[in-house]
C-alpha positions as CSV (number, residue, x, y, z in Angstrom):
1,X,74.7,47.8,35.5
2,X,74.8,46.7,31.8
3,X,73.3,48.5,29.7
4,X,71.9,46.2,27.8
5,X,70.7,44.2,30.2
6,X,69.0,47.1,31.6
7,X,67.6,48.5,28.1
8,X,66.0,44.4,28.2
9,X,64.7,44.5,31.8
10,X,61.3,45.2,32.4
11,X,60.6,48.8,33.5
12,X,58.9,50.0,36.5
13,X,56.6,52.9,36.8
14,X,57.2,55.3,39.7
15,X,55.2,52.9,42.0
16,X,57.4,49.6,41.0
17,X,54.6,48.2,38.6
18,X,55.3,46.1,35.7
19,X,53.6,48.1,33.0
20,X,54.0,45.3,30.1
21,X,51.8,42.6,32.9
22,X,49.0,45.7,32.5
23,X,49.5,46.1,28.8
24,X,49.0,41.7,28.6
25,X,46.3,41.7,30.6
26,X,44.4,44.2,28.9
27,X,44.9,42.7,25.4
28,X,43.2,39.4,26.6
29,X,40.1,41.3,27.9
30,X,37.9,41.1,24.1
31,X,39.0,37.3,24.1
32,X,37.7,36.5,27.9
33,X,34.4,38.7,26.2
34,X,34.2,36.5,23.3
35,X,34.3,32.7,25.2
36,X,31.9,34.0,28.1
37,X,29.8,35.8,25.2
38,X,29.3,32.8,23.2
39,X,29.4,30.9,26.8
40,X,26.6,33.0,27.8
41,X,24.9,32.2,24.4
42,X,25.4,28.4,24.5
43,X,23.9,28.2,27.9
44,X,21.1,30.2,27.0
45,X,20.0,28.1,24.4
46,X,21.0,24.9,26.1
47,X,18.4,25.8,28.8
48,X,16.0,26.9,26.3
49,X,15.8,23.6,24.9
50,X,14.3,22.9,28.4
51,X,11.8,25.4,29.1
52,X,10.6,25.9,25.8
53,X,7.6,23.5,24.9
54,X,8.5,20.7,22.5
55,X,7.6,20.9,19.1
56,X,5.6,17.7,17.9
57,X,6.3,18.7,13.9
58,X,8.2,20.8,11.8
59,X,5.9,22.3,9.0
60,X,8.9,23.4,7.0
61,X,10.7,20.5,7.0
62,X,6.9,18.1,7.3
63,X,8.1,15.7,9.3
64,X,7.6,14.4,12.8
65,X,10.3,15.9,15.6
66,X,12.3,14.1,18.2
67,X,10.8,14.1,22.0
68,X,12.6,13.3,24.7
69,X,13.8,9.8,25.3
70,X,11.8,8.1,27.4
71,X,13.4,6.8,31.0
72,X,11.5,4.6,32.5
73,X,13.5,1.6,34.0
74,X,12.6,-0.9,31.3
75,X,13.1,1.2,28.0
76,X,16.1,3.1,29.8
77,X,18.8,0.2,30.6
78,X,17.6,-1.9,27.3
79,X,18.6,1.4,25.1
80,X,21.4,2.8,27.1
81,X,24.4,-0.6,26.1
82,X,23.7,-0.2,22.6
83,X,23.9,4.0,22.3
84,X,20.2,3.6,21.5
85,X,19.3,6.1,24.1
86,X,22.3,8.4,23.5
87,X,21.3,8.8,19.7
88,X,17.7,10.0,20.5
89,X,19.1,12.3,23.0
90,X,21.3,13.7,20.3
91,X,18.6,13.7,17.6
92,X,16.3,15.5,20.7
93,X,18.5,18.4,21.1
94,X,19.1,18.7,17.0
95,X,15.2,19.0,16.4
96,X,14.2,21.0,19.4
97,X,17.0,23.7,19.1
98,X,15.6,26.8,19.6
99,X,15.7,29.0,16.2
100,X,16.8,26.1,14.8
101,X,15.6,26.8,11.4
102,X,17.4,30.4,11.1
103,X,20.9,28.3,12.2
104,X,20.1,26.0,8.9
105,X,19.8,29.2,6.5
106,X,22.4,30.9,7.7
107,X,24.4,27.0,7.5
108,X,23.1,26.7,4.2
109,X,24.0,30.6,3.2
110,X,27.4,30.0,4.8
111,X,28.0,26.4,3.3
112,X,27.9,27.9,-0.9
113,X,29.6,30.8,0.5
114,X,32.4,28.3,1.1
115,X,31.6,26.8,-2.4
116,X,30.7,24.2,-1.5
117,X,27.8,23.4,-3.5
118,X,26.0,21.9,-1.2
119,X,24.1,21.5,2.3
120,X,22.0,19.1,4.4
121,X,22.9,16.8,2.0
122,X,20.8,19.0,-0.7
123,X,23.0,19.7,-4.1
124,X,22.5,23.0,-5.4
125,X,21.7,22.2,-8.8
126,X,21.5,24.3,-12.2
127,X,18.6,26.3,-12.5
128,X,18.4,27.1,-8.9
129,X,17.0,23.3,-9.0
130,X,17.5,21.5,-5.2
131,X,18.4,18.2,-5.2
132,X,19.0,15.8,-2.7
133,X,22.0,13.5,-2.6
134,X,22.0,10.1,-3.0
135,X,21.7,8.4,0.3
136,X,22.9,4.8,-0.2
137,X,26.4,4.6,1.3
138,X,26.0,0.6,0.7
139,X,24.3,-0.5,-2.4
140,X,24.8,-3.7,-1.8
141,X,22.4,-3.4,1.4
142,X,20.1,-1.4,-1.4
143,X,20.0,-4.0,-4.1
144,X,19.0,-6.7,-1.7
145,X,16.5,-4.8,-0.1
146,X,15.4,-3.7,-3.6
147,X,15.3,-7.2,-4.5
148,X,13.2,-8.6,-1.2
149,X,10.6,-6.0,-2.4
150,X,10.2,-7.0,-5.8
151,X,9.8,-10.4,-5.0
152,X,7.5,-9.7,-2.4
153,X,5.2,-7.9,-5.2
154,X,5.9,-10.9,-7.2
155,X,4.5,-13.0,-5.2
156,X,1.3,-11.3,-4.8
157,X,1.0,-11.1,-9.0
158,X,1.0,-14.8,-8.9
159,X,-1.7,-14.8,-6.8
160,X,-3.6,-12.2,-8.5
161,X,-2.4,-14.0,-11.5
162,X,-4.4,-16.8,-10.6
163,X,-7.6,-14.4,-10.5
164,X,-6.6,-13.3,-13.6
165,X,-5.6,-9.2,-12.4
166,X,-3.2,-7.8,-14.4
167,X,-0.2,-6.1,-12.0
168,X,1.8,-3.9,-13.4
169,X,4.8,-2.4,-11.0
170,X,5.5,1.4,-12.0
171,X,8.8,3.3,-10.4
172,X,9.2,6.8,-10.3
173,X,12.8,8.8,-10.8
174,X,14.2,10.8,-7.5
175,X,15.3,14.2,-8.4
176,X,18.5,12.9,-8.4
177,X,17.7,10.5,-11.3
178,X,15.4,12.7,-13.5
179,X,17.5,16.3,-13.4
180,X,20.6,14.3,-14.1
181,X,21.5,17.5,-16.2
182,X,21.7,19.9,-13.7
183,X,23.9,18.0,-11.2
184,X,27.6,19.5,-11.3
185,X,29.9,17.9,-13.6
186,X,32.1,16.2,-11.2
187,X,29.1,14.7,-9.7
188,X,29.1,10.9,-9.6
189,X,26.3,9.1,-11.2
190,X,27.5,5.2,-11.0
191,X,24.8,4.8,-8.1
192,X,21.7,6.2,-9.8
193,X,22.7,3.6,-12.7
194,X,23.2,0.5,-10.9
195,X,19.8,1.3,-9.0
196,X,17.6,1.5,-12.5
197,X,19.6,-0.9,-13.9
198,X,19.0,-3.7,-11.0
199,X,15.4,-2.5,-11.0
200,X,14.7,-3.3,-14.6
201,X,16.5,-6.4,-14.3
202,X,14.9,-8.1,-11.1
203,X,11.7,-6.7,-12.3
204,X,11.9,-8.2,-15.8
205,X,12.7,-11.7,-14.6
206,X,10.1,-11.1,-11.8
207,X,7.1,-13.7,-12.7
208,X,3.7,-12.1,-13.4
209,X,4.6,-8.0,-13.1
210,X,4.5,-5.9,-15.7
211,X,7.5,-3.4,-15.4
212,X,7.1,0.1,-16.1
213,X,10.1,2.5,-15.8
214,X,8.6,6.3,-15.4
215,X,12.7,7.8,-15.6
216,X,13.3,7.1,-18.9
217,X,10.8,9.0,-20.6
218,X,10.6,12.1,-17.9
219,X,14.1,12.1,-18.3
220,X,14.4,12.5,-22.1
221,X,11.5,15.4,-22.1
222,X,13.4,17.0,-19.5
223,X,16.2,17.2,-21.1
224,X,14.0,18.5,-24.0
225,X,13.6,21.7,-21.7
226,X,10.4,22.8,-24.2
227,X,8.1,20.8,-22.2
228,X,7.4,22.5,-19.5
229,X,8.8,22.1,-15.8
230,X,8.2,18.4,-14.6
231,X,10.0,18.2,-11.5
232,X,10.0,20.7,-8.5
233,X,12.7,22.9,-7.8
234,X,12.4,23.1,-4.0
235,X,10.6,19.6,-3.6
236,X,11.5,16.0,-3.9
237,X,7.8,15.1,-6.2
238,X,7.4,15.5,-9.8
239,X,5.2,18.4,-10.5
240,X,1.7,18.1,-12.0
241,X,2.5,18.3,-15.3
242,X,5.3,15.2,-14.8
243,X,2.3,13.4,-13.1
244,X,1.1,14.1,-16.2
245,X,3.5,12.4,-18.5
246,X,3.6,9.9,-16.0
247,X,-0.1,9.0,-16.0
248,X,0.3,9.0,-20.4
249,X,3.5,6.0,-20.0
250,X,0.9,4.3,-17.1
251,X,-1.8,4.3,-19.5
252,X,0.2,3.1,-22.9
253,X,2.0,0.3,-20.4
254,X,-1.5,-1.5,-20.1
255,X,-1.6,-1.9,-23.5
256,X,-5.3,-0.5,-24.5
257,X,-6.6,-3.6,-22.8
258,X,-9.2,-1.4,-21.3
259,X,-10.1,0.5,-24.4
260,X,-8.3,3.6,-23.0
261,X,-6.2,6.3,-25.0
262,X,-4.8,9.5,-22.1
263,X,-6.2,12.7,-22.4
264,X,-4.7,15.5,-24.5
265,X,-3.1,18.4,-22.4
266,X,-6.2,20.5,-24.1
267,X,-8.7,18.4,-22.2
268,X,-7.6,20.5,-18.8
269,X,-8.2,24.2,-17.8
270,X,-4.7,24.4,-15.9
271,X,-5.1,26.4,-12.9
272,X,-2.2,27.9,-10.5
273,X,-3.6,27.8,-7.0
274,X,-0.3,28.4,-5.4
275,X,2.6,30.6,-6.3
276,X,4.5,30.0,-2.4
277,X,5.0,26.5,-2.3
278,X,8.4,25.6,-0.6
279,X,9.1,21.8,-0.4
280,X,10.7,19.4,2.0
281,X,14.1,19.7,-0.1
282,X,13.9,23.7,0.0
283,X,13.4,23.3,4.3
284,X,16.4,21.0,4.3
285,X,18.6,22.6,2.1
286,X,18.6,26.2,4.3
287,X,19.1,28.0,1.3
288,X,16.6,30.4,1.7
289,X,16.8,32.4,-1.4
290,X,15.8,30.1,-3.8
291,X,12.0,31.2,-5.0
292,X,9.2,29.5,-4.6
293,X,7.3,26.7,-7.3
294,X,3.9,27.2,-8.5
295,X,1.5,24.2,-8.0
296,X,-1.0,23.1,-10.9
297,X,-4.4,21.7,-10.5
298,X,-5.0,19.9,-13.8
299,X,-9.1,20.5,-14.3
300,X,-11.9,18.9,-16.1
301,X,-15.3,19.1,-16.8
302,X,-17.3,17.2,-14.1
303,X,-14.0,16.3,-11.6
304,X,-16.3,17.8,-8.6
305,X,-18.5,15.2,-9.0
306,X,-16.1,12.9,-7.7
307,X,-16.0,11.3,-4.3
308,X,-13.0,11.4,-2.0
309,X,-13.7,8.9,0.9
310,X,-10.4,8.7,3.1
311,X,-11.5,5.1,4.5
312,X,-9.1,6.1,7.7
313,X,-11.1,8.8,9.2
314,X,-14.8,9.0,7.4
315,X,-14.2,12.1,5.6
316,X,-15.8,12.8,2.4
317,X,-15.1,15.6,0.1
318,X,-16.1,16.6,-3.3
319,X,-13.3,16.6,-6.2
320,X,-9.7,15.1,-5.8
321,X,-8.1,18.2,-4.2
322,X,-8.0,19.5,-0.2
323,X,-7.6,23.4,-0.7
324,X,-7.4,23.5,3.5
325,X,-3.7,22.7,2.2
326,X,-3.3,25.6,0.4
327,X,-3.0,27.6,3.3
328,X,-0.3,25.9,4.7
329,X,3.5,25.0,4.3
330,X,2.6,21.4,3.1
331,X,0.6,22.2,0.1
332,X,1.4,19.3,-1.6
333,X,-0.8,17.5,0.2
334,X,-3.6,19.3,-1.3
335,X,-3.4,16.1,-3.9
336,X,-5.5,13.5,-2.1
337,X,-5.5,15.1,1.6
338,X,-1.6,13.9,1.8
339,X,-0.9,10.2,3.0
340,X,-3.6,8.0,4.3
341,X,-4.4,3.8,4.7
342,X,-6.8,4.0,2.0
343,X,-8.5,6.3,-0.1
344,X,-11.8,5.7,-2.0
345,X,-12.4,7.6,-5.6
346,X,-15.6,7.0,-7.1
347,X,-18.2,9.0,-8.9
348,X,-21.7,7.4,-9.6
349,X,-22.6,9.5,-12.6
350,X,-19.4,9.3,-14.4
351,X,-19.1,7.3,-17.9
352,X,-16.8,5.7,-19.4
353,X,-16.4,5.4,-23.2
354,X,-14.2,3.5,-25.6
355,X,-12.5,5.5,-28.4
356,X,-15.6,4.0,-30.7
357,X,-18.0,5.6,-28.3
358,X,-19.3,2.6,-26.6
359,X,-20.0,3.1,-22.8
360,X,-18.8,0.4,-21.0
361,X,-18.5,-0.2,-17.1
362,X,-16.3,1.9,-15.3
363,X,-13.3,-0.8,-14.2
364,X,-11.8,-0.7,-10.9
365,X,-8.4,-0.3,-10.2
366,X,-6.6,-0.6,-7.1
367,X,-3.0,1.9,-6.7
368,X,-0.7,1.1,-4.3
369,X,1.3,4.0,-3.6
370,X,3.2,6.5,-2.1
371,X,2.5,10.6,-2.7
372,X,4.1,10.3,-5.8
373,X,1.4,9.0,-7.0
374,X,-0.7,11.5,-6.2
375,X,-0.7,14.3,-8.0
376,X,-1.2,11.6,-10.9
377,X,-4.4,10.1,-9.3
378,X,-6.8,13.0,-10.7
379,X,-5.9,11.8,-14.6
380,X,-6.2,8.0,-13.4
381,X,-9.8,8.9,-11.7
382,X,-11.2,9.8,-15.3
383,X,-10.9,6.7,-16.1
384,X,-11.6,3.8,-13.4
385,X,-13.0,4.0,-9.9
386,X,-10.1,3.8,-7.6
387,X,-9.1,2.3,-4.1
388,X,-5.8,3.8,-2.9
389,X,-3.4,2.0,-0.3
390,X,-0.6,2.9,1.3
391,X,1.5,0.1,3.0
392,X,2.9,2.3,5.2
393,X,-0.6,2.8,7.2
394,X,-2.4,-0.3,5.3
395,X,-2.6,-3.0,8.0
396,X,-5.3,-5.2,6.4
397,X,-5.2,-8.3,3.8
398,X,-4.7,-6.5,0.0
399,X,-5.3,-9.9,-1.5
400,X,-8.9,-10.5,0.1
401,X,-9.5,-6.1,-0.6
402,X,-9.0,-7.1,-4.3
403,X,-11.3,-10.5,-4.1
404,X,-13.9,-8.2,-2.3
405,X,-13.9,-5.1,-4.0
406,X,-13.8,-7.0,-7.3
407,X,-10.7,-5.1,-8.7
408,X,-9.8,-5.4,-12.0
409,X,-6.6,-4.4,-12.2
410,X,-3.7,-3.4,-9.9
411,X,-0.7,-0.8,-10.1
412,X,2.4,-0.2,-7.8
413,X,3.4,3.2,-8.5
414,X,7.0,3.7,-6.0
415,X,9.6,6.2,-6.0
416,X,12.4,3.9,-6.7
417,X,14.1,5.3,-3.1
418,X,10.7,4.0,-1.1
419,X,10.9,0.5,-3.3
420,X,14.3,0.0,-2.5
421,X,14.4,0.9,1.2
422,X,11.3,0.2,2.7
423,X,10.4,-2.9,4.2
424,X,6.3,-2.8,4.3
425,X,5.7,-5.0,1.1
426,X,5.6,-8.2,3.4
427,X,2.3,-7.7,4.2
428,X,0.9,-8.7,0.9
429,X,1.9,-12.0,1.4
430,X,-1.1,-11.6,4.3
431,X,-4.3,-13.3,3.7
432,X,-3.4,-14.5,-0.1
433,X,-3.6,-18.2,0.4
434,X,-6.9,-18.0,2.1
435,X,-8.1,-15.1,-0.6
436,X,-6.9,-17.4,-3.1
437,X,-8.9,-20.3,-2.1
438,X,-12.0,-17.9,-1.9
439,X,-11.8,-17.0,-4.9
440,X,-11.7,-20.5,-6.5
441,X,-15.1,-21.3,-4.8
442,X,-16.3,-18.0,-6.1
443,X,-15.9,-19.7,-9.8
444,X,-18.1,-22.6,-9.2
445,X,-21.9,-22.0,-9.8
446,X,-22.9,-22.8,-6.5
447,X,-20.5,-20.7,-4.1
448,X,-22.3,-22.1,-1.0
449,X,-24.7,-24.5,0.1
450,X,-26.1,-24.9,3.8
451,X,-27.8,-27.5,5.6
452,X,-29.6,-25.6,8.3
453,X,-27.4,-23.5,8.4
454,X,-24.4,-25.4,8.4
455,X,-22.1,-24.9,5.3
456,X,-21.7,-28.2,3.3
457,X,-18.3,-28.1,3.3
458,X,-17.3,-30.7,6.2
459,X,-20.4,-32.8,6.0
460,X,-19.9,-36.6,5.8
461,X,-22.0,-38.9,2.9
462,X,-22.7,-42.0,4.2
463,X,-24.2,-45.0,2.6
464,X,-25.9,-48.1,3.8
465,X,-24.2,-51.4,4.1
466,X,-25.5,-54.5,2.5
467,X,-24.2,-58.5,3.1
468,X,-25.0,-59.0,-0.7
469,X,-22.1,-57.3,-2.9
470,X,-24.1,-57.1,-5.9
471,X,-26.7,-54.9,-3.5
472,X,-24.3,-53.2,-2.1
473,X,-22.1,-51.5,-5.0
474,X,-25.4,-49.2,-6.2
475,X,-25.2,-47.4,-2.7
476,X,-21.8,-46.7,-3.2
477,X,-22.2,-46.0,-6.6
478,X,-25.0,-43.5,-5.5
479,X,-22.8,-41.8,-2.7
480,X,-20.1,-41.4,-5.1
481,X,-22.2,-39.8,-7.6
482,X,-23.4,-37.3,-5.4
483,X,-19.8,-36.4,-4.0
484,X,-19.2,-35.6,-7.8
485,X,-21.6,-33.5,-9.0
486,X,-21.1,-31.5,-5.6
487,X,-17.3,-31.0,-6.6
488,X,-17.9,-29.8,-9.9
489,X,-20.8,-27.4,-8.9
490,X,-19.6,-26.1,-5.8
491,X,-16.1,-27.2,-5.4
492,X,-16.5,-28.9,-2.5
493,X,-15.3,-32.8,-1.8
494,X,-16.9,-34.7,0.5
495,X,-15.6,-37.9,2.6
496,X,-18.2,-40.7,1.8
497,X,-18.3,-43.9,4.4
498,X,-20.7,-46.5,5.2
499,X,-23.3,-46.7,8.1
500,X,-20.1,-49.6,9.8
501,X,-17.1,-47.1,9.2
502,X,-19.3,-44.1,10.7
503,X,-21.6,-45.6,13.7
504,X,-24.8,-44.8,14.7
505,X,-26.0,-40.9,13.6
506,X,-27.4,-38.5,15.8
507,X,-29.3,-35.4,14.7
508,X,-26.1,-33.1,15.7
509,X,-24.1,-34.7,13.3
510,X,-23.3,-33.0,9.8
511,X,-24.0,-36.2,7.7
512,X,-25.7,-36.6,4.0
513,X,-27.4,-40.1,4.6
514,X,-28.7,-42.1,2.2
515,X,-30.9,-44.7,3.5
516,X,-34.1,-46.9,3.2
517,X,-35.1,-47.3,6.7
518,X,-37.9,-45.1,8.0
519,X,-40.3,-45.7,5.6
520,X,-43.2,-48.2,5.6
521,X,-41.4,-51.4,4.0
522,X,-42.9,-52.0,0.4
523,X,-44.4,-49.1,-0.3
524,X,-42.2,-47.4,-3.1
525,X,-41.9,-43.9,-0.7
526,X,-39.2,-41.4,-0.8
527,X,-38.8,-38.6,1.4
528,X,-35.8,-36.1,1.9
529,X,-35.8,-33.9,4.6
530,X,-33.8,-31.8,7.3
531,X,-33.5,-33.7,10.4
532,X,-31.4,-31.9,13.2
533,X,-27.7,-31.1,11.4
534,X,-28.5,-33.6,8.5
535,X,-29.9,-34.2,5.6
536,X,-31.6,-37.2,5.5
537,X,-32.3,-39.2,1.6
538,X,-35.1,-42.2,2.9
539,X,-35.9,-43.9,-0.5
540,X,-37.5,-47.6,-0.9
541,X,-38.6,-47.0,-4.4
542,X,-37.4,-50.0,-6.9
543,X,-33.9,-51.8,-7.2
544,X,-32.0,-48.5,-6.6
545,X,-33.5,-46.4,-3.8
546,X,-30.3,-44.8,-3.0
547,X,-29.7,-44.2,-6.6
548,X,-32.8,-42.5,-7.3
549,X,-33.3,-40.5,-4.3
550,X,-29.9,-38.5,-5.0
551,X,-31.2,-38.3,-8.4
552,X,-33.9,-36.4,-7.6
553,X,-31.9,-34.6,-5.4
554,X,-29.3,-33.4,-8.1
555,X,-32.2,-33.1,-10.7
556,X,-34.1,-30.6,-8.4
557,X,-31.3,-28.9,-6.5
558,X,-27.9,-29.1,-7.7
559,X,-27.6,-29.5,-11.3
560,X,-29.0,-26.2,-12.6
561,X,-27.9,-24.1,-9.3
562,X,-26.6,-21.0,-8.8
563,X,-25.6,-18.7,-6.1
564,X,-25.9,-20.1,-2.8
565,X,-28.8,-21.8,-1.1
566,X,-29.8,-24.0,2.2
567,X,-31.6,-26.5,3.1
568,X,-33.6,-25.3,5.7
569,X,-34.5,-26.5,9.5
570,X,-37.8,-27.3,7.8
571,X,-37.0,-28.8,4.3
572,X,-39.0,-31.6,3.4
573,X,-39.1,-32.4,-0.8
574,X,-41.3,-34.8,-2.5
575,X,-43.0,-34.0,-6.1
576,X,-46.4,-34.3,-4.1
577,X,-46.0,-31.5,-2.2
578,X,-43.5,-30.4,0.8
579,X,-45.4,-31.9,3.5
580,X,-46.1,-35.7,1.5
581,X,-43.7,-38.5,1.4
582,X,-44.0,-39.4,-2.4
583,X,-45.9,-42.2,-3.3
584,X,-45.2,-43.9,-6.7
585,X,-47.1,-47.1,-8.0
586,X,-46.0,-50.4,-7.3
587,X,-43.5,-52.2,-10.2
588,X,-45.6,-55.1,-9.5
C-alpha cells in the first residue's frame, strides 16, 4: 500500500471507528446548543405573548398599545386583501413583547455602540439632548396637508372676522427645529426649512389670520445658551421656561389691543416639583443613561384661586396644575390634567388692570390647542378667562362656542408637526354658517319677537284689498311700512300679500293682519290683539285705519325695543286700557 495514500486515509481505532467523524461531531455540539438555546428562548417568549395579559398602555412610552386584531367574519375578510389585518398583527406582537422595554435599551445601548447616532428614530444630540427625526419621507404629502389645514383655519377667521374676533394662528418648533445646533453636522436640515418656510407663506396670504412663528425667536435664545434650558432633553415639549418666552411673542403678536404687557420672570416664585421626569422621546430612544429633566411650575400670587373645570368629565380643581401627575411617568400632564375636549379657566375674584391701572373686564379668550400649549396656559390665565379645545376630542360646533360664550378673541397654538399632519381642522367649518347668521340677529335691538309664542320670523303681513286704487295703495303702503321697521329692528323680512293672494285666515295661521272688519262700522275703534297664531290690527279710525293701527303699533312696541319680547296668548292694546277697544271722537 502507498504510503501516502495510507498517511491520507482515515485512521481506525482498535475497534475500526473513524476517530475524525467523533472529533466533527463533537465540535458541532455548542452550535446545535446555541440555535435550540435561542430556539428555546424565541418560543418562550412567542408563547408568552399569549398567556401574559395584554397591556392596554405603555406609561413609558404614554401611548395606547396594540390588542389583538379583531376576527370576527366581517372586520376579518374586509382587512385581510389589503394586509390590514397582517399589519396589526405585526404591530400586536411589537407592543405586547414581553420585556419589551429592556430589548429597546439594550437596542438603543447597542445601536451608539455601533455609532450610529441614533435609535427608534431618536437622534442623539449634543448635550445629551434627544431628538426625534424628521418623519416626513414625502413633503409634498406634508405641504398639502399643511396647506388644507391652514385654509381650513382660514375659513373660520372669516367668519369670526365677520364677528369682529381677532384669530391669530401661533406654531410651535419640534425639537428638531428649535435645537437645530445640536443635531450632528452631517445632519440634513432642507426639510425643517421648507416646512417653516411653506408655513409662513400659506399663513401670510391666508385671509383674516394673524401669523405668529414661535421658532424664530426660541431658536435665537437658544442658541444664546444664557437663557436658560427651553426645550426638554428627554421630551418632545418645550419646557416651562420656553412656554415662557412663548407666552411673551403670544402676547406682543396681539399688538397691546388688550392693554396687556407679559410678566417679568421676577413676577414668579419658580418651583421644581420634579427632578425624574423621563419623556416620550427618552422611552423611544432606549438610551437609558441619559438623566432625567427637572419640571418647573412657574407661581404667582393668587394662581390657586383659579378654577380648572375639565368640561369632559365634571372635575374641578383649584390652580392650573394636577400634582396626581407627579407621581407618575407622564408628569407632563401635570399642566392642565394632560389632553382633554375642553377645559374651563376662570377665577371670579381675579382683576384685570391696564398698565395705567385701570381695571377693566377680564376678556375671554378661546385656545385651540394641543399640549404644547399647555405648560403656557398658566401665564395666559393671568390675563383672560379661558376655554380650551382640543380638536382631537372636540366634537361640537367652535363657531356657535364662540357666539355663546362671547369670546373675544381666539388663538391656534400647533406644534407645526400636529398642523401639518393632522386632519381634525374640518370641523370648524361645522355650525359656522348657522352661528354666523345668529350672530347677525344678535346685532339688531330686537333679537326676537314672538306671537304667542311663535317667533316672528316666518309670519305672513297681509293687507286688505280694495276695488278703489286710490283706497287701496295706503294698506299696502301700511303693510310695507311695518315689514320695514321690523327689518331694521330685528332683522327679520316678512312676505306681505293681500286678503286675495292669501285666502281666508284661520286662527292657526302665523299671519300679521291688518284689517277693518270686526269692529262696529263708524265708530272710529281700534283694537290689536292675539287671536289664535295671529296678531290681529282691527282699525276703522279716519281715512287711514291700516296706516294708523301699525302706527301705534310701532310707536308702542317696536320703535324703542330691545331685547326680545311676545305678544302673548292674551294681548289686547288700546290707550284705554288692555281690555277696551279704543274709542276716539268722531272727525265729523
Amino acid at each position: 500500500m502507498d504510503n501516502n495514500n495510507l498517511n491520507n486515509s482515515d485512521s481506525l481505532d482498535n475497534s475500526g471507528n473513524n476517530t475524525n467523524n467523533t472529533e466533527k461531531v463533537g465540535a458541532n455540539i455548542p452550535d446545535i446548543l446555541t440555535v435550540v438555546t435561542c430556539a428555546l428562548i424565541l418560543f418562550v417568549l412567542a408563547l408568552a405573548v399569549f398567556i401574559l395579559p395584554d397591556e392596554a398602555f405603555s406609561e413609558q412610552e404614554n401611548r395606547v398599545l396594540q390588542q389583538f386584531p379583531a376576527i370576527s367574519e366581517n372586520s376579518f375578510l374586509d382587512r385581510l386583501p389589503g394586509g390590514k389585518f397582517t399589519s396589526d398583527m405585526a404591530e400586536y406582537y411589537a407592543d405586547q413583547f414581553p420585556l419589551r422595554d429592556v430589548f429597546v435599551g439594550l437596542k438603543g445601548a447597542a445601536e451608539i455602540g455601533l455609532l450610529k447616532g441614533e435609535n427608534n428614530g431618536v437622534i442623539l444630540g449634543g448635550n445629551n439632548y434627544l431628538i426625534t427625526k424628521d418623519a416626513n419621507q414625502n413633503m409634498e404629502q406634508t405641504v398639502d396637508r399643511l396647506r388644507k389645514n391652514i385654509d381650513a383655519i382660514s375659513g373660520f377667521a372669516d367668519a369670526m372676522n365677520e364677528m369682529k374676533i381677532p384669530v391669530t394662528l401661533a406654531a410651535a418648533g419640534r425639537s428638531i427645529d428649535a435645537l437645530d445646533m445640536y443635531l450632528p453636522a452631517a445632519y440634513p436640515r432642507d426639510n425643517s426649512a421648507r416646512l417653516w418656510a411653506s408655513f409662513n407663506g400659506l399663513a401670510d396670504i391666508a385671509p383674516n389670520i394673524r401669523r405668529l412663528d414661535l421658532l424664530a425667536p426660541l431658536k435665537q435664545l437658544i442658541e444664546r445658551e444664557d437663557r436658560g434650558q427651553l426645550y426638554y432633553r428627554t421630551d418632545h415639549h418645550w419646557t416651562t421656561l420656553g412656554a415662557y418666552y412663548a407666552y411673551v411673542e403670544i402676547l406682543k403678536s396681539f399688538n397691546r389691543e388688550d392693554g396687556f404687557e407679559p410678566l417679568s420672570l421676577r413676577d414668579f416664585n419658580i418651583e421644581a416639583v420634579s427632578n425624574n421626569f423621563y419623556g416620550t422621546t427618552w422611552s423611544k430612544a432606549g438610551m437609558k443613561w441619559i438623566n432625567s429633566d427637572t419640571i418647573y411650575f412657574f407661581r404667582y400670587d393668587g394662581d390657586e384661586e383659579f378654577i380648572t373645570e375639565i368640561k369632559d368629565n365634571g372635575r374641578r380643581f383649584n390652580g392650573f396644575y394636577d400634582f396626581d401627575y407627579l407621581e407618575l411617568k407622564d408628569k407632563y400632564s401635570a399642566f392642565l390634567s394632560g389632553n382633554n375636549a375642553r377645559v374651563d379657566i376662570t377665577n371670579p375674584s381675579a382683576k384685570t388692570m391696564t398698565e395705567d391701572g385701570e381695571e377693566i373686564k377680564r376678556p375671554k379668550l378661546l385656545l385651540i390647542k394641543d399640549s404644547f400649549a399647555h405648560s403656557a396656559v398658566p401665564f395666559l390665565a393671568y390675563h383672560y378667562d379661558m376655554i380650551i379645545l382640543d380638536l382631537r376630542y372636540y366634537t361640537d360646533s367652535v363657531a356657535r362656542l364662540v357666539f355663546q360664550e362671547n369670546i373675544d378673541r381666539v388663538l391656534f397654538l400647533h406644534n407645526i408637526q400636529n398642523l401639518s399632519e393632522d386632519d381634525t381642522y374640518g370641523i370648524l367649518e361645522y355650525g359656522v354658517e348657522a352661528t354666523l347668521h345668529n350672530y347677525i340677529m344678535s346685532q339688531y335691538p330686537i333679537r326676537r319677537i314672538f306671537v304667542n309664542g311663535n317667533p316672528i320670523d316666518d309670519y305672513k303681513i297681509i293687507y286688505p284689498v280694495e276695488e278703489n286704487e286710490r283706497r287701496q295703495q295706503p294698506h299696502i303702503d301700511a303693510a310695507n311700512s311695518l315689514r320695514d321697521v321690523i327689518l331694521t329692528r330685528a332683522g327679520v323680512e316678512l312676505e306681505v300679500i293681500s286678503e286675495s293672494d292669501f285666502g281666508e285666515w284661520t286662527r292657526a295661521d302665523k299671519v300679521i293682519v291688518l284689517t277693518k272688519t270686526g269692529l262696529p262700522a263708524d265708530n272710529n275703534l281700534m283694537r290689536i290683539a292675539t287671536e289664535g297664531s295671529g296678531l290681529v290690527l282691527r282699525c276703522n279710525i279716519g281715512d287711514d285705519p291700516t296706516g294708523y293701527a301699525v302706527r301705534r303699533l310701532i310707536d308702542r312696541y317696536i320703535r324703542n325695543a330691545t331685547g326680545s319680547f311676545n305678544f302673548g296668548g292674551d294681548f289686547v292694546f288700546s290707550d284705554s286700557g288692555d281690555d277696551v277697544i279704543i274709542i276716539m271722537p268722531s272727525r265729523d
